[in-house]
N, CA, C and O atoms as a GROMACS GRO file, in nm:
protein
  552
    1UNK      N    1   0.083  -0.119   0.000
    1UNK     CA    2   0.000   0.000   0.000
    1UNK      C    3   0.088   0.126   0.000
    1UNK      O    4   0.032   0.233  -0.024
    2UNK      N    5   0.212   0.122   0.024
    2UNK     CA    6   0.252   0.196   0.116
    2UNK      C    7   0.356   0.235  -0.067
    2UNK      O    8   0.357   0.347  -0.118
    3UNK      N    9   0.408   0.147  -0.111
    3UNK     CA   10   0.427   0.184  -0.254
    3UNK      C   11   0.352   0.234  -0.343
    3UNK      O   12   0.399   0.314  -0.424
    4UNK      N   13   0.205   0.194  -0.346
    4UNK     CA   14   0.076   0.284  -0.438
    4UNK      C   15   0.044   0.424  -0.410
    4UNK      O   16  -0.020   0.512  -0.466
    5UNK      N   17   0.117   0.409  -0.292
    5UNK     CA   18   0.072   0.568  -0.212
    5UNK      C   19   0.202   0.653  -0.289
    5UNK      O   20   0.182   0.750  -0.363
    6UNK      N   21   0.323   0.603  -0.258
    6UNK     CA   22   0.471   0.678  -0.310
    6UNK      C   23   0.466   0.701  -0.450
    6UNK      O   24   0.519   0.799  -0.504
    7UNK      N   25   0.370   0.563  -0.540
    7UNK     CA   26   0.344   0.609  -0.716
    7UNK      C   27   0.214   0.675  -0.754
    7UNK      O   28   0.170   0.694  -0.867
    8UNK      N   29   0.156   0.712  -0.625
    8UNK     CA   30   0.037   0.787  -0.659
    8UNK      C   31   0.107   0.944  -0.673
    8UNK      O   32   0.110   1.027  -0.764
    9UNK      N   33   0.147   0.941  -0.569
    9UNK     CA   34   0.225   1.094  -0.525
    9UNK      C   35   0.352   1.175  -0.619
    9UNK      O   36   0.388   1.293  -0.611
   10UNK      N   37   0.397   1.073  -0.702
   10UNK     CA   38   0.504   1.119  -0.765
   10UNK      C   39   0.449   1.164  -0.924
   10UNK      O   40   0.522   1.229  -1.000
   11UNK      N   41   0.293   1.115  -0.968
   11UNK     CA   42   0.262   1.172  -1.072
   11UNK      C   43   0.229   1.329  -1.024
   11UNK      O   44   0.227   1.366  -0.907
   12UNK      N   45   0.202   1.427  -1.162
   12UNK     CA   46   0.186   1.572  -1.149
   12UNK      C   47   0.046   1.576  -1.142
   12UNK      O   48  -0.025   1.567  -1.243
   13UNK      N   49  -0.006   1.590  -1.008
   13UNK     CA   50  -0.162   1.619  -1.014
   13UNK      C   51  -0.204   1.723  -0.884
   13UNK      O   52  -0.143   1.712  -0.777
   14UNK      N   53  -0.268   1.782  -0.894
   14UNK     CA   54  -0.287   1.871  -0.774
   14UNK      C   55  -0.323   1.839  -0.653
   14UNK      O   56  -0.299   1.885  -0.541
   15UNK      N   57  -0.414   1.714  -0.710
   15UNK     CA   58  -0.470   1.605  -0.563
   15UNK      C   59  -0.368   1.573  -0.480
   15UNK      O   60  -0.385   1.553  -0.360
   16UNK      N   61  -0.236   1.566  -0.549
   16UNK     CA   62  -0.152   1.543  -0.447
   16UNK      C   63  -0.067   1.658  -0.346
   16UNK      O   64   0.016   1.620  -0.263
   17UNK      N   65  -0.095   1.772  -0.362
   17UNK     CA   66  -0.070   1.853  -0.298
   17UNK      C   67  -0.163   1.899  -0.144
   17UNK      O   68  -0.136   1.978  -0.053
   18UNK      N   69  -0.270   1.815  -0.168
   18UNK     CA   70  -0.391   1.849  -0.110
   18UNK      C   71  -0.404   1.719   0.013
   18UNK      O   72  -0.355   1.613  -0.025
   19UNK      N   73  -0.468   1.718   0.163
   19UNK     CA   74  -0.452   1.632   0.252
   19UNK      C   75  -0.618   1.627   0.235
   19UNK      O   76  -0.703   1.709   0.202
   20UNK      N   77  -0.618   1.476   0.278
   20UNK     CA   78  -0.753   1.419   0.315
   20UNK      C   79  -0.857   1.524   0.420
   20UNK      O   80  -0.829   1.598   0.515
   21UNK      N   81  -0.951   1.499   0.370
   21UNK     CA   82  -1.053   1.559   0.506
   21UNK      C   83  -1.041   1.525   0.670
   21UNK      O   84  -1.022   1.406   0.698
   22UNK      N   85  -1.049   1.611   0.767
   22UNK     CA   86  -1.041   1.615   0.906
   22UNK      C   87  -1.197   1.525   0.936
   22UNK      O   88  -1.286   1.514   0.852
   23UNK      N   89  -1.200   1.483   1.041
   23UNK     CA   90  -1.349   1.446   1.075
   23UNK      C   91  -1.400   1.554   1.113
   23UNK      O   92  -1.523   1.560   1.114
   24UNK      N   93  -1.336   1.651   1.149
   24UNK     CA   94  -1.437   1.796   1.209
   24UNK      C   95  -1.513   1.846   1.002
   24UNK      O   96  -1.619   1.897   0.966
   25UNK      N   97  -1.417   1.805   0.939
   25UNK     CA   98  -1.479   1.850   0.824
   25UNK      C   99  -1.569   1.771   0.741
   25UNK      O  100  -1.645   1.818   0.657
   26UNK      N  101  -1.557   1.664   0.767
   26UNK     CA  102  -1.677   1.554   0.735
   26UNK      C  103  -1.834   1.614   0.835
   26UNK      O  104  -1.947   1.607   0.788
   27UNK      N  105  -1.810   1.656   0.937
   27UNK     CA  106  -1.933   1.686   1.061
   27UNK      C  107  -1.966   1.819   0.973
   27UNK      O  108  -2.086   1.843   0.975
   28UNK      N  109  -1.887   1.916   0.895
   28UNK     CA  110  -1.937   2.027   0.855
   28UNK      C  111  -2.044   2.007   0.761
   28UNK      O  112  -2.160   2.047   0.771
   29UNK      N  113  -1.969   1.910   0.631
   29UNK     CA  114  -2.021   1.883   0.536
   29UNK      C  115  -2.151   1.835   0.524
   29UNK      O  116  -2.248   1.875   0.459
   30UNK      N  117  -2.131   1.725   0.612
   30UNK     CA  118  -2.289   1.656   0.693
   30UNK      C  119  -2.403   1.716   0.754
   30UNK      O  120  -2.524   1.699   0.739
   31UNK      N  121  -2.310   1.817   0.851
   31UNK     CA  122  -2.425   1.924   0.908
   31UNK      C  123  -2.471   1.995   0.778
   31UNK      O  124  -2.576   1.937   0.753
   32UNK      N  125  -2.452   2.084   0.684
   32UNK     CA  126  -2.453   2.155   0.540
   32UNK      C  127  -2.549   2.084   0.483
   32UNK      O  128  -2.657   2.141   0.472
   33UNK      N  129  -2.533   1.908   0.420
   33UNK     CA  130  -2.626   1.879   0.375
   33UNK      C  131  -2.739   1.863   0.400
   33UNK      O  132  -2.844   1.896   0.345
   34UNK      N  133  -2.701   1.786   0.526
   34UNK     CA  134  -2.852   1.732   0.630
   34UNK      C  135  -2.942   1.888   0.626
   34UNK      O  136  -3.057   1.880   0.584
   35UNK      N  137  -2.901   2.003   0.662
   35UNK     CA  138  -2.952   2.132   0.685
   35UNK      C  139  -3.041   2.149   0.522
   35UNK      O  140  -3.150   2.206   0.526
   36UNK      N  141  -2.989   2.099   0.388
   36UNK     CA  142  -2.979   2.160   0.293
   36UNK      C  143  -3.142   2.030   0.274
   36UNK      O  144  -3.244   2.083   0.229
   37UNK      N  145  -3.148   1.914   0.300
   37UNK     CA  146  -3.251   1.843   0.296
   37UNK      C  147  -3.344   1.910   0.355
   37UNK      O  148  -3.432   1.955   0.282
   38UNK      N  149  -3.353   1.938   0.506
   38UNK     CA  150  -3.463   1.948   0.593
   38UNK      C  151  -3.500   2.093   0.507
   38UNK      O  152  -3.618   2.106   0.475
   39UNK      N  153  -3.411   2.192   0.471
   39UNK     CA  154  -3.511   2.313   0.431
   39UNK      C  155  -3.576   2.260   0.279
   39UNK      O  156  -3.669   2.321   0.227
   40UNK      N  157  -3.518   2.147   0.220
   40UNK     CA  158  -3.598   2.098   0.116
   40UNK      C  159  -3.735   2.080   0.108
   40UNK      O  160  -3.822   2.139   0.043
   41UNK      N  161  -3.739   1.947   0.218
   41UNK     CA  162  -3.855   1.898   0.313
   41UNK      C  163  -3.966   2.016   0.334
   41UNK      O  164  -4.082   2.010   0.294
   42UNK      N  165  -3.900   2.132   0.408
   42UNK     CA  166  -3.976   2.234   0.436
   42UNK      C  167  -4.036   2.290   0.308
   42UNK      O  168  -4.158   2.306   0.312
   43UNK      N  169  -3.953   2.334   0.159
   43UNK     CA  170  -4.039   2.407   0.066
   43UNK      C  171  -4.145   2.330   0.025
   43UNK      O  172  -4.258   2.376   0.005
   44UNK      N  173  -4.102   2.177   0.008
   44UNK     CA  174  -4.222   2.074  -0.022
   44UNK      C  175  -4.368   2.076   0.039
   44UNK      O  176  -4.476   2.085  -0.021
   45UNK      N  177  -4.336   2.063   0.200
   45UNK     CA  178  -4.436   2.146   0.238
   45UNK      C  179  -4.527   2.286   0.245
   45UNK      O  180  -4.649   2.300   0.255
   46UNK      N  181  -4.447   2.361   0.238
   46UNK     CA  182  -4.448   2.495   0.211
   46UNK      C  183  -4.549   2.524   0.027
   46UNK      O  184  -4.604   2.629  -0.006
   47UNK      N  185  -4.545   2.448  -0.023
   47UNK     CA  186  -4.561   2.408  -0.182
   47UNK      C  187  -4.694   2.362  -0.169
   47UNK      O  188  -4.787   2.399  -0.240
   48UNK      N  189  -4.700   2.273  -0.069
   48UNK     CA  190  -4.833   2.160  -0.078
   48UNK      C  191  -4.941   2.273   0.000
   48UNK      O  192  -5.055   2.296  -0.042
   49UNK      N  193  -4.880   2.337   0.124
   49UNK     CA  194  -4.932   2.429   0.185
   49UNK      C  195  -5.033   2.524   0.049
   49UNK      O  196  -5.144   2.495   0.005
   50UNK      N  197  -4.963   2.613   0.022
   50UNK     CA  198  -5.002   2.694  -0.087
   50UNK      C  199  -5.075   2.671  -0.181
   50UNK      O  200  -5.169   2.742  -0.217
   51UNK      N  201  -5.036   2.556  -0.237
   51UNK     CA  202  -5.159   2.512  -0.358
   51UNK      C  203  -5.280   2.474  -0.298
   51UNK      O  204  -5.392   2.488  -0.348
   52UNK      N  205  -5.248   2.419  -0.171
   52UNK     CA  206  -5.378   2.376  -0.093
   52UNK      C  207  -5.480   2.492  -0.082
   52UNK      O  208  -5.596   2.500  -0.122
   53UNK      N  209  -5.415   2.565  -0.025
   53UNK     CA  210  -5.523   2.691  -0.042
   53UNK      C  211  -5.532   2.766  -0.152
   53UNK      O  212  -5.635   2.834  -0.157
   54UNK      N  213  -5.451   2.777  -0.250
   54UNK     CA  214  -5.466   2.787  -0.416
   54UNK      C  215  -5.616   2.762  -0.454
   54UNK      O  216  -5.695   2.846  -0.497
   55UNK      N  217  -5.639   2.633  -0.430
   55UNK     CA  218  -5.717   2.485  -0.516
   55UNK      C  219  -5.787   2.450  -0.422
   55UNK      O  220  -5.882   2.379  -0.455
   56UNK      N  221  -5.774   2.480  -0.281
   56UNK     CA  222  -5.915   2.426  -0.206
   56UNK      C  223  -5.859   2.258  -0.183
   56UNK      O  224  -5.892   2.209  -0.075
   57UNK      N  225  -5.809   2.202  -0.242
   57UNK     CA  226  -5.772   2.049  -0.207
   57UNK      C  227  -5.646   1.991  -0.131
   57UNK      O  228  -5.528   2.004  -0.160
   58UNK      N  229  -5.692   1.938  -0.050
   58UNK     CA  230  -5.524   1.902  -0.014
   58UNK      C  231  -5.447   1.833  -0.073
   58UNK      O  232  -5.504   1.749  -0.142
   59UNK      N  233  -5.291   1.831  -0.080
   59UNK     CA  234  -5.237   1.761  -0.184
   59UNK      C  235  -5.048   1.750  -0.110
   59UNK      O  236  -5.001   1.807  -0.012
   60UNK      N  237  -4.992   1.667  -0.194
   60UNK     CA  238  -4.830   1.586  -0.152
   60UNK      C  239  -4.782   1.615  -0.271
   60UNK      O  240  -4.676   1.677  -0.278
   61UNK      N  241  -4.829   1.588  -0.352
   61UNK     CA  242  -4.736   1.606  -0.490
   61UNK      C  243  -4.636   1.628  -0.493
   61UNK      O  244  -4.558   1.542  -0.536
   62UNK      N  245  -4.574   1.792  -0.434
   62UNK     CA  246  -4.495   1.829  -0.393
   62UNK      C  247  -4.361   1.731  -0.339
   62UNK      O  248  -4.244   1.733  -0.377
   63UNK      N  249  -4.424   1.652  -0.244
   63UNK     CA  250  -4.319   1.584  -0.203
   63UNK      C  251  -4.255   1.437  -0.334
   63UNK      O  252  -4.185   1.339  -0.311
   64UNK      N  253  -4.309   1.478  -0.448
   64UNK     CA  254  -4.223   1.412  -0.530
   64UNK      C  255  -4.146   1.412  -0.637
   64UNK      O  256  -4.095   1.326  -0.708
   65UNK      N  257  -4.150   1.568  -0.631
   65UNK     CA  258  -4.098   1.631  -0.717
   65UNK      C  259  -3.909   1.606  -0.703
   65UNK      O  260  -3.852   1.546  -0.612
   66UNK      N  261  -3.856   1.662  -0.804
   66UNK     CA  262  -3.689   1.646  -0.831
   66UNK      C  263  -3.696   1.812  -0.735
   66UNK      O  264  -3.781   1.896  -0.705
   67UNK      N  265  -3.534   1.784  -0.715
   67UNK     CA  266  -3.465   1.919  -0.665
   67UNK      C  267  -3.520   2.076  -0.775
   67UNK      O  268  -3.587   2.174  -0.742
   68UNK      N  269  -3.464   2.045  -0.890
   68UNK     CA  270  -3.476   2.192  -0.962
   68UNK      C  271  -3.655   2.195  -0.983
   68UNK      O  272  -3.707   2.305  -0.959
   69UNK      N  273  -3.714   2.123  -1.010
   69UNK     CA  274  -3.867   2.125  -0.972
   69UNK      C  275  -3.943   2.171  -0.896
   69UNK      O  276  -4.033   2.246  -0.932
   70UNK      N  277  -3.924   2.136  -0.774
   70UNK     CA  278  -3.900   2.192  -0.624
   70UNK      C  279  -3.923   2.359  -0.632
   70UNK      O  280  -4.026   2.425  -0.612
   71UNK      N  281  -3.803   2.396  -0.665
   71UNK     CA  282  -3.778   2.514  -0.697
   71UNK      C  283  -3.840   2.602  -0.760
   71UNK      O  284  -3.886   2.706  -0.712
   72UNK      N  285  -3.845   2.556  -0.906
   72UNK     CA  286  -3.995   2.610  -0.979
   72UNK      C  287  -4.056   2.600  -0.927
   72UNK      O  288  -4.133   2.692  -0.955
   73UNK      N  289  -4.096   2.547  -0.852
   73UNK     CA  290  -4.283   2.523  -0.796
   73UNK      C  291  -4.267   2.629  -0.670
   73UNK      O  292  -4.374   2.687  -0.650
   74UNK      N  293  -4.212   2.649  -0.625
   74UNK     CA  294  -4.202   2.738  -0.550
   74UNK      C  295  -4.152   2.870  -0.566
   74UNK      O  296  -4.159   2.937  -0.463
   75UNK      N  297  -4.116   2.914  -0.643
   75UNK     CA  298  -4.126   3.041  -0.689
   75UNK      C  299  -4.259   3.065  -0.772
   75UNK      O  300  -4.290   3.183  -0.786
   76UNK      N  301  -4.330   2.984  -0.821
   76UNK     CA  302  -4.486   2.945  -0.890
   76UNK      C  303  -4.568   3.018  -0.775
   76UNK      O  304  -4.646   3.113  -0.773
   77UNK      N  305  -4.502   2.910  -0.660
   77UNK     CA  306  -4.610   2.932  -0.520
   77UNK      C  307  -4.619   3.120  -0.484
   77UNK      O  308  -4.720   3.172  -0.439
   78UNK      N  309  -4.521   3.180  -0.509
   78UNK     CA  310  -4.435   3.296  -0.471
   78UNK      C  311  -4.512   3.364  -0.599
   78UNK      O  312  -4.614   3.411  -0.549
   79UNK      N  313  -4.512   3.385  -0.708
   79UNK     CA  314  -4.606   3.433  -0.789
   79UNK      C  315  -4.764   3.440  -0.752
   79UNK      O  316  -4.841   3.536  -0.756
   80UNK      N  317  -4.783   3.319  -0.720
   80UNK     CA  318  -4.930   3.321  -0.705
   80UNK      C  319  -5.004   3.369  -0.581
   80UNK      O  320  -5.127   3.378  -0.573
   81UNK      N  321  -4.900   3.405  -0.468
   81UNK     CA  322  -4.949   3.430  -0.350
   81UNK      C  323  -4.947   3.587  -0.324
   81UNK      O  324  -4.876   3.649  -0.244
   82UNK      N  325  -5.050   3.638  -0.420
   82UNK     CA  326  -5.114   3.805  -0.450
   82UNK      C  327  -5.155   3.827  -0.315
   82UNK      O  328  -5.145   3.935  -0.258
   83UNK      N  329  -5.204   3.717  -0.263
   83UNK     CA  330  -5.307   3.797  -0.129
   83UNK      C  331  -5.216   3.840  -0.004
   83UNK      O  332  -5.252   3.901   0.097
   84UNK      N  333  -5.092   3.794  -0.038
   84UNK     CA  334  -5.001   3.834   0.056
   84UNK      C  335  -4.865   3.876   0.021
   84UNK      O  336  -4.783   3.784   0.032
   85UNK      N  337  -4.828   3.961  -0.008
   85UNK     CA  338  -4.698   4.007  -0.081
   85UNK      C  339  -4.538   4.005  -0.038
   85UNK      O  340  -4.429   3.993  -0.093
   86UNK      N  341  -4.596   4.026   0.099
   86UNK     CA  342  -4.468   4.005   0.223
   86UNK      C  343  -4.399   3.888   0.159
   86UNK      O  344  -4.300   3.870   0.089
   87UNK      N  345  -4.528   3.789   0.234
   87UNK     CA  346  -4.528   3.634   0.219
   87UNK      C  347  -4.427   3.607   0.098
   87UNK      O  348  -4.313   3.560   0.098
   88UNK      N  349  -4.506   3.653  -0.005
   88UNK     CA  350  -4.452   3.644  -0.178
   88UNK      C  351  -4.270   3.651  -0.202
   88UNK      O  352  -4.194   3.594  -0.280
   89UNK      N  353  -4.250   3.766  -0.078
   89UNK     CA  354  -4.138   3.830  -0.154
   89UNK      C  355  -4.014   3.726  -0.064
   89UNK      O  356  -3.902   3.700  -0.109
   90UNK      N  357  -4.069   3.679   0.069
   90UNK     CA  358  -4.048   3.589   0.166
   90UNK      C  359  -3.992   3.502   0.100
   90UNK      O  360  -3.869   3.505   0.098
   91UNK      N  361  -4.069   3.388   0.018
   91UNK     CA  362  -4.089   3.304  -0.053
   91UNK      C  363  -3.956   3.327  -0.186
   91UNK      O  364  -3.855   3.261  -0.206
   92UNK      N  365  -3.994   3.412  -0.236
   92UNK     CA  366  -3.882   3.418  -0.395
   92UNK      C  367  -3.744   3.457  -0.312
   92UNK      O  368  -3.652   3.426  -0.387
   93UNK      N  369  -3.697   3.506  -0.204
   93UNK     CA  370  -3.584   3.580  -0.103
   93UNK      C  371  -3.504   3.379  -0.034
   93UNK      O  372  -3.391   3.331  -0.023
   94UNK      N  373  -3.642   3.330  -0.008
   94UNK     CA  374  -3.552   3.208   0.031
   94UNK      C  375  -3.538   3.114  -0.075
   94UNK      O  376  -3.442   3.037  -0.070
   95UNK      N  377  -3.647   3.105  -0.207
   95UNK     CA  378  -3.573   3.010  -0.325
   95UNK      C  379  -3.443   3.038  -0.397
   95UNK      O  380  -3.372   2.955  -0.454
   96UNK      N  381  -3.420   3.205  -0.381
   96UNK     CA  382  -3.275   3.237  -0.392
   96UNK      C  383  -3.149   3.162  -0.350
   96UNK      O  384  -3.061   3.097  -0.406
   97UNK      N  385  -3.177   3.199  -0.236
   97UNK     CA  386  -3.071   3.142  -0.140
   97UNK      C  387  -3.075   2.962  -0.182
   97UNK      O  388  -2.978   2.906  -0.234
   98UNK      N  389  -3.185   2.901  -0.153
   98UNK     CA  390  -3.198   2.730  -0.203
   98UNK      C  391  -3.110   2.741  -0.305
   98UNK      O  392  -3.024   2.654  -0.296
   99UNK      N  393  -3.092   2.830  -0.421
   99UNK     CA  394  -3.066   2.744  -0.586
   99UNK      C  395  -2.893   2.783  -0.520
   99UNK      O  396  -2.816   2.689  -0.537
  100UNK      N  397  -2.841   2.891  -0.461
  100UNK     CA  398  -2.721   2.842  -0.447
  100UNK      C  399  -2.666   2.746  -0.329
  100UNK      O  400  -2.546   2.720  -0.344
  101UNK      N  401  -2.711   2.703  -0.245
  101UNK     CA  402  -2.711   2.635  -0.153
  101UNK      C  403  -2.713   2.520  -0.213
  101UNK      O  404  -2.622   2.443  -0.180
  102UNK      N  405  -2.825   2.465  -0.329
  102UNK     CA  406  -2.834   2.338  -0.409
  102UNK      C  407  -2.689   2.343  -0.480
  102UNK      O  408  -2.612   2.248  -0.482
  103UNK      N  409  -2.668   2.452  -0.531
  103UNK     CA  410  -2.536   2.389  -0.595
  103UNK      C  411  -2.418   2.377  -0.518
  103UNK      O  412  -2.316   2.329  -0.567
  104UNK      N  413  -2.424   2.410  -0.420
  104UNK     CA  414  -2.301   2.357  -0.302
  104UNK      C  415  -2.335   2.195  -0.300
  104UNK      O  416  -2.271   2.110  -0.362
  105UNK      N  417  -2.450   2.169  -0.212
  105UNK     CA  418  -2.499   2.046  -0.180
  105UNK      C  419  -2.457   1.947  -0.297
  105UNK      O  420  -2.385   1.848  -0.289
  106UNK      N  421  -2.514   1.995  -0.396
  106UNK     CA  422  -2.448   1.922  -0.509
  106UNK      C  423  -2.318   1.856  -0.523
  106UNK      O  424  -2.292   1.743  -0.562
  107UNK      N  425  -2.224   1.977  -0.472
  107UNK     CA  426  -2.041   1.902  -0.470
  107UNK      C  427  -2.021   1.850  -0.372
  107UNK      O  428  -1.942   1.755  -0.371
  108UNK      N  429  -2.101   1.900  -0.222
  108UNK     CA  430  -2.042   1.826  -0.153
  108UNK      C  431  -2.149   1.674  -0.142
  108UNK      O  432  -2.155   1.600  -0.044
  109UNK      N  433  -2.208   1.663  -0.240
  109UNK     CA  434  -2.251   1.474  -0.212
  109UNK      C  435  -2.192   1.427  -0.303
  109UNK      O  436  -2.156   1.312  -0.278
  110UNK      N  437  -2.150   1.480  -0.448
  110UNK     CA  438  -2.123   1.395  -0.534
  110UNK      C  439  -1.983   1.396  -0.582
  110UNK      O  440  -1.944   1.305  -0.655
  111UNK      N  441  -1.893   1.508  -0.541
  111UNK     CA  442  -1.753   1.469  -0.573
  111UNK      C  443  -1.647   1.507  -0.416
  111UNK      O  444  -1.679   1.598  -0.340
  112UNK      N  445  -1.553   1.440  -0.399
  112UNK     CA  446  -1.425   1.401  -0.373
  112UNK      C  447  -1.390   1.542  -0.297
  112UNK      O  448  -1.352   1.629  -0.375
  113UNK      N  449  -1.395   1.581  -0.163
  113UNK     CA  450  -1.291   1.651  -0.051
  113UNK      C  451  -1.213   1.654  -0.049
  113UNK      O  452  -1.178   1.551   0.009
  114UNK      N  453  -1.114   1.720  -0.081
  114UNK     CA  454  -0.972   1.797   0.013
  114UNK      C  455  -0.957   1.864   0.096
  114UNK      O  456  -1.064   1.902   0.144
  115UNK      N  457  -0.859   1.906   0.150
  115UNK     CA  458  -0.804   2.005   0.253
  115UNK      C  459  -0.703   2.069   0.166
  115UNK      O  460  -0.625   1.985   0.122
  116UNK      N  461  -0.681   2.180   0.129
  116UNK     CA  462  -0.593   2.296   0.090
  116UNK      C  463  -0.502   2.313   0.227
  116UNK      O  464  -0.550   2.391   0.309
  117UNK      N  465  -0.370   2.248   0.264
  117UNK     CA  466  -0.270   2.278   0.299
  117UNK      C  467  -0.228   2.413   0.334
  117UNK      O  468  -0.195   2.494   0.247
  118UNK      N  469  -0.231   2.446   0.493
  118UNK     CA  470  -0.214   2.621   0.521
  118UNK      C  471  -0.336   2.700   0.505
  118UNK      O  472  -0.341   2.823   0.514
  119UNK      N  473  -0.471   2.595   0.473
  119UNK     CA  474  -0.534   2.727   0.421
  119UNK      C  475  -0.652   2.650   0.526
  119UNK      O  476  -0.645   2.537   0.574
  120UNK      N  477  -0.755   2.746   0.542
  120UNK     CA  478  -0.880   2.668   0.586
  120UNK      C  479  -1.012   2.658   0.503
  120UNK      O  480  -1.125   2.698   0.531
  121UNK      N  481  -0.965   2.592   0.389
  121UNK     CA  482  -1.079   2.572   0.231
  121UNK      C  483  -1.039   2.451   0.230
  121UNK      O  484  -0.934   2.406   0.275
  122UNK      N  485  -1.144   2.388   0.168
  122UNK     CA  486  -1.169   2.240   0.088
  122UNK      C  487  -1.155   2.319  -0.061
  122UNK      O  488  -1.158   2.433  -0.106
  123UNK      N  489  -1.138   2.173  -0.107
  123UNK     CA  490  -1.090   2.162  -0.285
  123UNK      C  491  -1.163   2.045  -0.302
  123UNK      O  492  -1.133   1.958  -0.220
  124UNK      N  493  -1.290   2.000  -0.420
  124UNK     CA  494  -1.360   1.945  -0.435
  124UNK      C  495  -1.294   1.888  -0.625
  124UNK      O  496  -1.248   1.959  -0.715
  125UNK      N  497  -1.324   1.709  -0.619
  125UNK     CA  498  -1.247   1.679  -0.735
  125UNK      C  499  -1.358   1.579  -0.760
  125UNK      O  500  -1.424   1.504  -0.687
  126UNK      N  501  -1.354   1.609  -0.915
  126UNK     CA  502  -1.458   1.496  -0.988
  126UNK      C  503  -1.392   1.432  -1.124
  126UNK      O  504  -1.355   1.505  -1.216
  127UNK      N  505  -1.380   1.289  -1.128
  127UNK     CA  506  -1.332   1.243  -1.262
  127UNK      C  507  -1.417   1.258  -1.369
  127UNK      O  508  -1.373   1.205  -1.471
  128UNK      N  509  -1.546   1.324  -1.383
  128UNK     CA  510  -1.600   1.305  -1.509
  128UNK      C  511  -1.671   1.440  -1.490
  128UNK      O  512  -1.793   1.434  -1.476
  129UNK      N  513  -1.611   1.568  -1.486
  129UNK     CA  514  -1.691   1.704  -1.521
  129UNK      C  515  -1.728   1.714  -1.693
  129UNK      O  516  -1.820   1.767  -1.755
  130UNK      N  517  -1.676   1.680  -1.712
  130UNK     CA  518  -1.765   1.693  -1.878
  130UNK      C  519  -1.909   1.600  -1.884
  130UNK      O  520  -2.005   1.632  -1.954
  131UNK      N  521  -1.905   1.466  -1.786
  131UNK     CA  522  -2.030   1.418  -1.786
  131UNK      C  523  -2.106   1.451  -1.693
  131UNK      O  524  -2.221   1.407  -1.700
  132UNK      N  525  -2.065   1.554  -1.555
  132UNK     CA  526  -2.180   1.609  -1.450
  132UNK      C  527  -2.303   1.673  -1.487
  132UNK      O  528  -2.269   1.771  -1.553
  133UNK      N  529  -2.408   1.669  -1.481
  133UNK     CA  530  -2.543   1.706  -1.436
  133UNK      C  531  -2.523   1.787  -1.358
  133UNK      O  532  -2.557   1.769  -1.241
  134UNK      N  533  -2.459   1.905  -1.400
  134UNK     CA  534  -2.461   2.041  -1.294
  134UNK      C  535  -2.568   2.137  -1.265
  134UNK      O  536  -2.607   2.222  -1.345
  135UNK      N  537  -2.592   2.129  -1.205
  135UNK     CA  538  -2.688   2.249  -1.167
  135UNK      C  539  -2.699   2.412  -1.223
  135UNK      O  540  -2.618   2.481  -1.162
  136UNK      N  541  -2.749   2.460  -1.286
  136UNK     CA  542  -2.773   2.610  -1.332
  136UNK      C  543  -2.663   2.685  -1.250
  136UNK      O  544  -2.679   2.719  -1.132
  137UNK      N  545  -2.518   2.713  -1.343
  137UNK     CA  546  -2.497   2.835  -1.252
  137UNK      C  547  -2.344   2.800  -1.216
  137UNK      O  548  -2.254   2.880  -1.245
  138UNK      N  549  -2.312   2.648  -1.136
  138UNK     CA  550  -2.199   2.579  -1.126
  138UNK      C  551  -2.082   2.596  -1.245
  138UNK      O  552  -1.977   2.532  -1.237
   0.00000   0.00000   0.00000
């Protein structure tokens, strides 16, 4: 192992300049996502809320929608909620914040942590960016 490690290190790649993640930085990342679900959870509701009183019917739908879906539908919700404008502006002020928050969440579930050496930043690595499903914006 201890040789794969010495011929990993001697090719020219930046990964190798870079140290594995701390467990305090795994607890960040975790806390970040887990946080980045539950306010998911919440627009879903927040979604089902609104149309409900939209439409008079109660409804989940919401909860099966994709991530960027989600989103639309809730800025939809945020359009349509005339009778309250606060509310409205409430609403389009936190799907903001979601679409960049989604594209964090995004790197940190689906590619590869570092530690930047001297510095206190992560460096995030993916073998196939030409084939990622990136998010608007990334």
């Amino acid at each position: 192992m201890e040789e794969l490690l010495k011929a990993r290190m001697s090719l020219s790649h930046l990964m190798n300049d870079t140290h594995p993640l701390k467990d305090r930085d795994y607890e960040l990342i975790g806390k970040f996502v887990q946080t980045y679900c539950i306010a998911d959870l919440e627009a879903r509701r927040v979604i089902n809320c609104l149309t409900h009183i939209r439409l008079g019917n109660p409804t989940t739908f919401a909860l099966k929608l994709n991530d960027k879906d989600t989103l639309d539908h809730l800025i939809a919700c945020a359009d349509s909620c005339v009778w309250n404008l606060e509310l409205a502006e409430g609403i389009r002020k936190a799907a903001e914040i979601f679409v960049m928050h989604r594209q964090l969440r995004h790197m940190f579930a689906h590619w590869a942590g570092r530690r930047v050496p001297d510095h206190d930043v992560y460096i995030f690595f993916t073998a196939s960016l030409d084939k990622q499903k990136l998010p608007k914006g990334v």
